[in-house]
C-alpha positions in Angstrom: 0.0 0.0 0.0 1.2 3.4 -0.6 0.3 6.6 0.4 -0.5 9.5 -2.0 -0.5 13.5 -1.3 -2.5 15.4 -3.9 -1.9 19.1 -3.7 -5.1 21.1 -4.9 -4.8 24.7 -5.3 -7.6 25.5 -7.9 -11.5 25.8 -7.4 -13.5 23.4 -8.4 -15.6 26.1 -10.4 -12.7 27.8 -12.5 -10.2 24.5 -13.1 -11.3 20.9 -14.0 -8.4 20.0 -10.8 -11.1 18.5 -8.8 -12.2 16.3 -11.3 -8.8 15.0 -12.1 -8.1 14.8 -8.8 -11.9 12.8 -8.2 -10.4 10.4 -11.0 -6.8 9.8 -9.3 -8.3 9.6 -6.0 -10.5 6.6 -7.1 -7.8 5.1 -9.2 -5.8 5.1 -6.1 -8.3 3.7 -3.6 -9.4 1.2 -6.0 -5.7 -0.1 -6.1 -5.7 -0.3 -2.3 -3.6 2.5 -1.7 -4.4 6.0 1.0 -4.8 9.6 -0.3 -4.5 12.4 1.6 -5.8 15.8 -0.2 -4.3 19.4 1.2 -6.5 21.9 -0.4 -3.9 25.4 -0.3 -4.9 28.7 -2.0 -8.3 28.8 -3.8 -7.9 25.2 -3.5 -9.5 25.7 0.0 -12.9 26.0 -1.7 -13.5 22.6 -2.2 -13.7 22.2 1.4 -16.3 24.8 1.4 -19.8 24.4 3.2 -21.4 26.9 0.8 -20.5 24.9 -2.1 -23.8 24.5 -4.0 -25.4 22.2 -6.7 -23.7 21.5 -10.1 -20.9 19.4 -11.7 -17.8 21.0 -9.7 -19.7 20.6 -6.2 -20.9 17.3 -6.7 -16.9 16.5 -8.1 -15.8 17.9 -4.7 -18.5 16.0 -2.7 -17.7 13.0 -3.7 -14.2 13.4 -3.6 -14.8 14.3 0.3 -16.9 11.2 0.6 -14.2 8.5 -0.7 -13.1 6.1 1.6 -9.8 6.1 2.5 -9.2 9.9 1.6 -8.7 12.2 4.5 -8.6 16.0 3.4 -7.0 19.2 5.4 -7.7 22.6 4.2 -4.9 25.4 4.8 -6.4 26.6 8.0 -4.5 29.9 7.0 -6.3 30.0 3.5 -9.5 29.0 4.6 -9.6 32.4 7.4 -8.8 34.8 4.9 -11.3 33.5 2.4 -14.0 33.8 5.3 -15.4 30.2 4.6 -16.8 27.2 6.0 -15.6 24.0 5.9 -17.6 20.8 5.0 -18.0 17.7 7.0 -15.3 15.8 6.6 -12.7 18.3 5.9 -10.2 19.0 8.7 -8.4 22.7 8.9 -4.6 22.2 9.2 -1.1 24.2 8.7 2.3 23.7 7.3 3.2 21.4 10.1 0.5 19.2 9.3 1.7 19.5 5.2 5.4 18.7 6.2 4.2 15.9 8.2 2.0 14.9 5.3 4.9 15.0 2.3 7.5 13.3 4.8 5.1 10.4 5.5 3.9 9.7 1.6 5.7 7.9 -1.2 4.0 10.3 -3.9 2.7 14.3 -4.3 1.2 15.2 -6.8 0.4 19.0 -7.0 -2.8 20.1 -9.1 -2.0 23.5 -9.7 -4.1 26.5 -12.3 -3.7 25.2 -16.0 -1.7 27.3 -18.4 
């Protein structure tokens, strides 16, 4: 089993990230392996509680929902964008990251597309 650190800094409005991130995530699981998601920068709105119907929200909800993901929002992000996290979604900082990238085989970082 290994464990996998997906870095999401887009919105799941703006960026197709979440999706790709929805379709590693399951890929992952299904091979028996542990994902852990840090959401950093606008990524943090995935995590969001306001988050309403629609293709990106229900992308994010279900990629909050998988078993054997855990997923930490920038606590540092999320106060200065004011919002609410979801269920699920715990609020952490860069110790929590380093921890994170020193205990995973594999980061992958889903960052704004050029």
């Amino acid at each position: 089993m290994m464990e996998i650190l997906m870095l999401l800094f887009t919105t799941p409005v703006q960026h197709r990230n979440t999706e790709r991130a929805l379709m590693l995530a399951k890929s992952f699981v299904e091979a028996g392996d542990k994902v852990h998601v840090f959401l950093l920068g606008d990524g943090v709105y995935n995590g969001s509680s306001a988050l309403i119907s629609g293709e990106p929200a229900e992308a994010a909800a279900q990629l909050l929902s998988l078993p054997s993901v855990t997923v930490t929002a920038c606590i540092t992000c999320v106060k200065a964008r004011r919002i609410s996290l979801s269920p699920g979604v715990s609020a952490g900082g860069l110790d929590d990251l380093s921890e994170q990238l020193e205990r995973c085989d594999t980061a992958i970082s889903l960052t704004s597309e050029a």
